[in-house]
GUNU-561425 format. One line per field, with one value per residue (C-alpha): y, x, z. Coordinates in Angstrom, 2 decimals, padded with zeros to 5 digits. Layout:
! GUNU-561425
Y	(Y_...) .
X	(X_...) .
Z	(Z_...) .
//
This chain:
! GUNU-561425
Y	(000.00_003.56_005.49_009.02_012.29_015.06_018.45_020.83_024.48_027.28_030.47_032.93_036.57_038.47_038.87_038.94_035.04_034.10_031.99_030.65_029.74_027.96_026.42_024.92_024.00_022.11_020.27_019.11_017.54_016.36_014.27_012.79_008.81_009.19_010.09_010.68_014.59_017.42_021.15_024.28_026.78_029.62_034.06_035.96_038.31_038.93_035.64_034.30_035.19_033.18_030.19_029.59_029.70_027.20_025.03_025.71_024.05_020.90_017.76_015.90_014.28_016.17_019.49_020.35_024.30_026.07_029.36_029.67_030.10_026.88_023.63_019.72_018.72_015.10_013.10_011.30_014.57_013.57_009.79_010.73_012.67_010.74_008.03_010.15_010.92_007.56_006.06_009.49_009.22_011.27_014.38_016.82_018.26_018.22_020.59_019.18_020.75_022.96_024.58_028.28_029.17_032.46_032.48_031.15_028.81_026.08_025.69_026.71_024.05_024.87_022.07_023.11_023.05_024.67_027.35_028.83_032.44_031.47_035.23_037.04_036.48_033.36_031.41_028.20_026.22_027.71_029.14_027.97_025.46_023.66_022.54_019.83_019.43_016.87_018.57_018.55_020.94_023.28_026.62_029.64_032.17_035.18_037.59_040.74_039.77_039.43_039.38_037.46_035.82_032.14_032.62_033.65_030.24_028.09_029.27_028.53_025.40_024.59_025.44_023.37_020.56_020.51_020.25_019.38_016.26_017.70_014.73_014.14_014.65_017.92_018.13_021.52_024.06_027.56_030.06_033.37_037.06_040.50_039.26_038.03_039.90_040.09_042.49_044.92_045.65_048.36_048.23_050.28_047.55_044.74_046.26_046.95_042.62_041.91_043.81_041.92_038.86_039.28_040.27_038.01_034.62_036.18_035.02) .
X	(000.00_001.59_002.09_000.05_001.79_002.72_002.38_005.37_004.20_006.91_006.07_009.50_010.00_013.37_015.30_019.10_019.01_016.49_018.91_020.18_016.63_015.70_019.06_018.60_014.89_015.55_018.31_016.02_013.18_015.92_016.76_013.16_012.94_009.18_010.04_006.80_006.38_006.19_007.90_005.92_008.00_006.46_007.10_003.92_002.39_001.10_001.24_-002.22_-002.28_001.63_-000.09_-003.53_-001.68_000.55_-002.16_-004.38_-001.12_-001.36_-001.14_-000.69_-003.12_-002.23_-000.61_002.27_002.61_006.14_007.73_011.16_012.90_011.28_012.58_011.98_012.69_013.63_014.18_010.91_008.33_006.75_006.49_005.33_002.44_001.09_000.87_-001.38_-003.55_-004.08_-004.56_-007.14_-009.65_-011.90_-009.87_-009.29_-006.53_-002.97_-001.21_002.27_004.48_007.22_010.28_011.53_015.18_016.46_019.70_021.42_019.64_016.87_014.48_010.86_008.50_005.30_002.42_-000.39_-003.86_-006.92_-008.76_-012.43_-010.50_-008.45_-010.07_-009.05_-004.69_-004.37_-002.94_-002.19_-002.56_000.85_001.84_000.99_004.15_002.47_000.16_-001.05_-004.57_-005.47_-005.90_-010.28_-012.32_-009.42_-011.00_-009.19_-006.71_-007.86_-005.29_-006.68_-005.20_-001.32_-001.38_-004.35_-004.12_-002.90_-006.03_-008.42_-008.51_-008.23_-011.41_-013.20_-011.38_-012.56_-016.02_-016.53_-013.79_-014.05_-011.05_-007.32_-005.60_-002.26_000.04_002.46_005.94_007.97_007.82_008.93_011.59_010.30_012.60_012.25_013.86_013.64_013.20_009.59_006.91_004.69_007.92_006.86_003.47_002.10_000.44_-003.01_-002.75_-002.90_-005.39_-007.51_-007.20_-007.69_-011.01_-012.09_-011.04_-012.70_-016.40_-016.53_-015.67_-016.31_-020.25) .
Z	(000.00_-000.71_002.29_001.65_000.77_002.87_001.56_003.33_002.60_003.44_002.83_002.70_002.35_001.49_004.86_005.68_007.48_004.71_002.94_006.00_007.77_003.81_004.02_007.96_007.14_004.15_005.64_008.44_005.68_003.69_007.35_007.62_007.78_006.29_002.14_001.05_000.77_-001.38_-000.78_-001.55_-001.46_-002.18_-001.87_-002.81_-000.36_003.03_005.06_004.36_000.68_000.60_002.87_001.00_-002.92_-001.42_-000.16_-002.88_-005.08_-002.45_-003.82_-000.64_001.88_004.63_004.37_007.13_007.43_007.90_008.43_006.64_009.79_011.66_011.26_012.10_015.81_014.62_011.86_012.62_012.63_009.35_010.29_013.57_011.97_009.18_011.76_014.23_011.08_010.21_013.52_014.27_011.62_013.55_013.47_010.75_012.48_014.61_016.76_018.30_020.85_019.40_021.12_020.08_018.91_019.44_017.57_020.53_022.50_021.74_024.71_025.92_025.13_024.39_024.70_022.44_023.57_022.94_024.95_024.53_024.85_021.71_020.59_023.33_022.23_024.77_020.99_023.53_020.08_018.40_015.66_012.08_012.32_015.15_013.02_010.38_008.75_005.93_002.45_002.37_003.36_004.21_004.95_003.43_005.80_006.15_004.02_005.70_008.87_010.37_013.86_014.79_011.56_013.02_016.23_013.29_011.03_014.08_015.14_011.65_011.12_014.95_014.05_010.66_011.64_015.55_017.63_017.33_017.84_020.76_020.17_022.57_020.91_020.03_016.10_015.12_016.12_015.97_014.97_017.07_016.71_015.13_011.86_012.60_010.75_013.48_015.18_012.48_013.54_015.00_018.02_016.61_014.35_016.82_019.27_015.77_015.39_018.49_018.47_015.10_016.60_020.25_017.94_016.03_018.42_021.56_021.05) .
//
């Protein structure tokens, strides 16, 4: 039987570590034991235009989002969650546990879960490399959005899918630092998210 395809999807934008975040990400698929994937690499626009052209282009099963400065925890982070898929039918979705690299030190690990005041900024799911979702019914990001963006489609994939599957394992690595677009934002703009996000979940 052929083991299903993973879609990777890394969206990238021009930055001075760019081509050394692409280089330490792809070395870290390249390492996988599990062989059956695809790379989207893809620079377009804003985060959620750059995400939902590369899933739209998806030719995988399940679809395994990225930032260009994350990277795989293990060598057995794809294996790990095509097996959770398969032995989950009833879930549409996975968050794993991640920890955060600053430049000089790889620590803090965060265990994803999921809280009803998701709306509110309390992202205890992750960021978008925490998670996994299998390539049906995949509800557009919203491209309008960048710093609620992540807390936004969790909610609508929460309310048409239900909740995630937290497996147990650290799978990603989760690059941290200045270079983060979210560093870039003002804070008018976040408060202004925050309030779209808090209206329209906050129910």
């Amino acid at each position: 039987m052929q083991n299903p395809k993973i879609s990777i999807v890394v969206p990238y934008h021009d930055t001075d570590k760019t081509a050394f975040f692409l280089a330490r990400l792809l070395q870290s698929i390249e390492q996988q034991s599990y062989k059956d994937y695809e790379i989207i690499l893809l620079k377009k626009g804003r985060m959620g235009e750059t995400y939902n052209e590369a899933i739209r282009q998806s030719k995988g099963e399940f679809i395994k989002l990225m930032g260009m400065d994350d990277y795989f925890y293990h060598k057995d982070a794809l294996g790990e969650l095509v097996m959770a898929f398969e032995k989950n039918y009833d879930f549409w979705w996975i968050t794993a546990p991640c920890l955060h690299d600053d430049g000089v030190h790889v620590g803090y690990l965060h265990n994803p879960k999921w809280n009803d005041r998701l709306y509110e900024g309390f992202n205890t799911v992750g960021g978008f490399a925490c998670i996994t979702i299998r390539n049906s019914g995949v509800p557009l990001i919203n491209e309008d959005l960048d710093w609620v963006v992540d807390i936004d489609w969790y909610w609508r994939i929460k309310l048409r899918h239900g909740l995630p599957l937290a497996i147990a394992n650290p799978n990603v690595v989760i690059g941290i630092g200045e270079h983060q677009t979210t560093n870039t934002l003002s804070q008018e703009q976040k408060d202004k998210e925050h309030k779209y996000a808090k209206e329209k979940y906050g129910k």
